[in-house]
C-alpha positions in Angstrom: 0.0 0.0 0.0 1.5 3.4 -0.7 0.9 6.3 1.5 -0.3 9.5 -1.2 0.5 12.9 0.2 -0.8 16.1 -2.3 2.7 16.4 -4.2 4.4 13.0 -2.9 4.1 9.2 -2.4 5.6 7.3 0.1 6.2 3.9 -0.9 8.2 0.6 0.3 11.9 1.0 -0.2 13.6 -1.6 -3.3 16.2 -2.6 -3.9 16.7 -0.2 -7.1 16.2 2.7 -4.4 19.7 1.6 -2.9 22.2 3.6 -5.1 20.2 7.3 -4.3 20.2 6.1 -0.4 23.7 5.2 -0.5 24.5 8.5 -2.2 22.6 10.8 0.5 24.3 8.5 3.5 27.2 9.6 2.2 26.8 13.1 1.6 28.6 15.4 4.3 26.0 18.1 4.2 22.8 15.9 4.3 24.7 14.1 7.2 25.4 17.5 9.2 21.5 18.2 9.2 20.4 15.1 11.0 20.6 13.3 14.3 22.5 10.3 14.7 26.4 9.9 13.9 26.9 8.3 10.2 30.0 6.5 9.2 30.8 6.2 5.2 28.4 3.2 4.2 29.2 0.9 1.6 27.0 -0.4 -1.6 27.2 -3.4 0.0 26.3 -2.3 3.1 23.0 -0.4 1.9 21.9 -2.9 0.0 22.1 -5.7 2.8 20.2 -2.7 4.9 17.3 -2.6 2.2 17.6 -6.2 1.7 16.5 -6.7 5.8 13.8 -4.2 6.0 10.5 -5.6 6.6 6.8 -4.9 6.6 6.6 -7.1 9.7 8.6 -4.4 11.9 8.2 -1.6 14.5 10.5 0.5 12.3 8.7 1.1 8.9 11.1 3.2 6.6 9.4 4.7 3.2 10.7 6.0 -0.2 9.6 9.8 -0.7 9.1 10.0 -4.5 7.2 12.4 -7.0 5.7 10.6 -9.8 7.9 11.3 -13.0 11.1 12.6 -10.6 11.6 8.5 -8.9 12.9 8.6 -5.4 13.7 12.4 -3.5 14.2 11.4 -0.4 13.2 8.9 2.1 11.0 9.2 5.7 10.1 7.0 8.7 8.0 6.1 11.3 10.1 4.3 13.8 10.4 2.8 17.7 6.3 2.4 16.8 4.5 1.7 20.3 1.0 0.2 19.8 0.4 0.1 23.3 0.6 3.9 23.7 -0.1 4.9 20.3 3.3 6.7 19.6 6.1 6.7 17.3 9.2 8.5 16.3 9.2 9.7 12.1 11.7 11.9 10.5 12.4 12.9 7.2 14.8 13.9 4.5 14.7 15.4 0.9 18.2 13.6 -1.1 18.7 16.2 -3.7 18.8 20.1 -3.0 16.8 20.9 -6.6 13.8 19.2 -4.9 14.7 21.1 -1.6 12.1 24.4 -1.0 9.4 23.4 -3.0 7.0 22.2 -0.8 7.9 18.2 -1.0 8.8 18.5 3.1 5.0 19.6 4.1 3.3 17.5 1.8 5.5 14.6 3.5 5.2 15.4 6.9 1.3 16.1 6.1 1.3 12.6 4.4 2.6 10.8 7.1 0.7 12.5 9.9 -2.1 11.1 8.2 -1.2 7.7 7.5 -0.2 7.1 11.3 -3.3 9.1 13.2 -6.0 8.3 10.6 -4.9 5.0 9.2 -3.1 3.3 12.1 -4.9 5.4 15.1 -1.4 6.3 16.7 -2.0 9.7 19.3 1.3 10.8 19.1 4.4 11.4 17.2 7.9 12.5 18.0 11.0 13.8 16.0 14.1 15.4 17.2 16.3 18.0 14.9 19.5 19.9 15.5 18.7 23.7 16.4 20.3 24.7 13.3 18.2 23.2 10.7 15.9 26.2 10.4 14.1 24.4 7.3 12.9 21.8 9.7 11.8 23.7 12.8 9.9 25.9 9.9 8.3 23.2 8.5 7.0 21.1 11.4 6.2 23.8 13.9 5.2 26.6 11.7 3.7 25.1 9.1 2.7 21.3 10.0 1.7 22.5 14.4 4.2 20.6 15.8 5.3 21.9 19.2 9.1 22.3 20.7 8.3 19.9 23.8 12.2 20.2 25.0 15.6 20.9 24.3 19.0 18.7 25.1 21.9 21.5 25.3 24.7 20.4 23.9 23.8 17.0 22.5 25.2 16.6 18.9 29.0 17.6 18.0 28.9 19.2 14.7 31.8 21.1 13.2 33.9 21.6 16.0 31.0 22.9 18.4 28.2 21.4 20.6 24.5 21.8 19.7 20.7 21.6 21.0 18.6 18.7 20.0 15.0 20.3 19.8 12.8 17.5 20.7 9.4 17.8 19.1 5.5 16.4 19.2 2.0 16.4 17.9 -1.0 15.2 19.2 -3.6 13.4 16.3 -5.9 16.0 17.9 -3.5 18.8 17.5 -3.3 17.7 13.7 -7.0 17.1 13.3 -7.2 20.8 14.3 -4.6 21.6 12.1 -5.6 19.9 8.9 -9.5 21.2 9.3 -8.3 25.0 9.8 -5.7 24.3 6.9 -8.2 22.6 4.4 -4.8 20.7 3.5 -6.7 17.9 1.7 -9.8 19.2 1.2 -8.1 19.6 -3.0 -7.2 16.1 -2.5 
């Protein structure tokens, strides 16, 4: 089943997705702008990694791709708790030409969806470094997610220590927000 946001998709990751994936682990500036510390991963590596994911798991990981572009990044909804209704999603947009244009609402919209409407979770969580000013924007300005914490000095980034903004949303709070929004009222 594919997961259809206004401009996006979100689809099981293949095989043939492996050589973009590979390309954006690797890349020292996508790297920089999300949590987690990333050694250089192999081919081999990231194909074994695509190889093992399953639909059976906690930790569903999803192609981003635009019909007639292929794959433009990839997104997540991870550490999935049925018994509270949570989970952890994240997101990231591969190539900077597809970077600004909307893609990172529509997914963020897309999967807020899927997991409050489709799979009745109550609450989702992501974390980003205090310096990616295109993600606070995006999920708190324009998607209502709230700034529920900060960790000073958690990720080690160019020679310096930085915040770790740890965010929420209620399926309420996006109820709310995709009513007062019409978001997919054109859908």
């Amino acid at each position: 089943m594919n997961i259809y946001g206004k401009k996006v998709i979100l689809r099981a990751i293949e095989i043939e997705d492996a050589e973009s994936l590979n390309r954006w682990a690797n890349d020292p500036e996508i790297q920089k702008m999300i949590g987690g510390w990333h050694f250089p991963t192999s081919m081999h590596d990231q194909k074994e990694w695509v190889a093992a994911l399953s639909c059976n798991s906690l930790d569903q990981r999803f192609a981003v791709e635009i019909v007639g572009s292929g794959i433009i990044g990839s997104t997540n909804l991870v550490s999935i708790d049925w018994k509270n209704g949570s989970a952890f999603t994240g997101a990231l947009i591969g190539d900077e030409m597809h970077r600004g244009k909307g893609y990172g609402l529509d997914i963020v919209m897309a999967m807020m969806r899927y997991a409050f409407e489709q799979l009745g979770l109550e609450h989702l969580d992501t974390e980003i470094i205090e310096y990616n000013k295109a993600s606070l924007k995006t999920y708190v300005e324009r998607c209502g997610w709230q700034i529920q914490g900060t960790k000073d000095n958690w990720y080690y980034r160019d020679g310096r220590r930085w915040g770790k903004h740890i965010l929420g949303i209620s399926a309420s709070r996006y109820k709310d927000l995709a009513e007062s929004s019409k978001y997919w009222e054109s859908t």
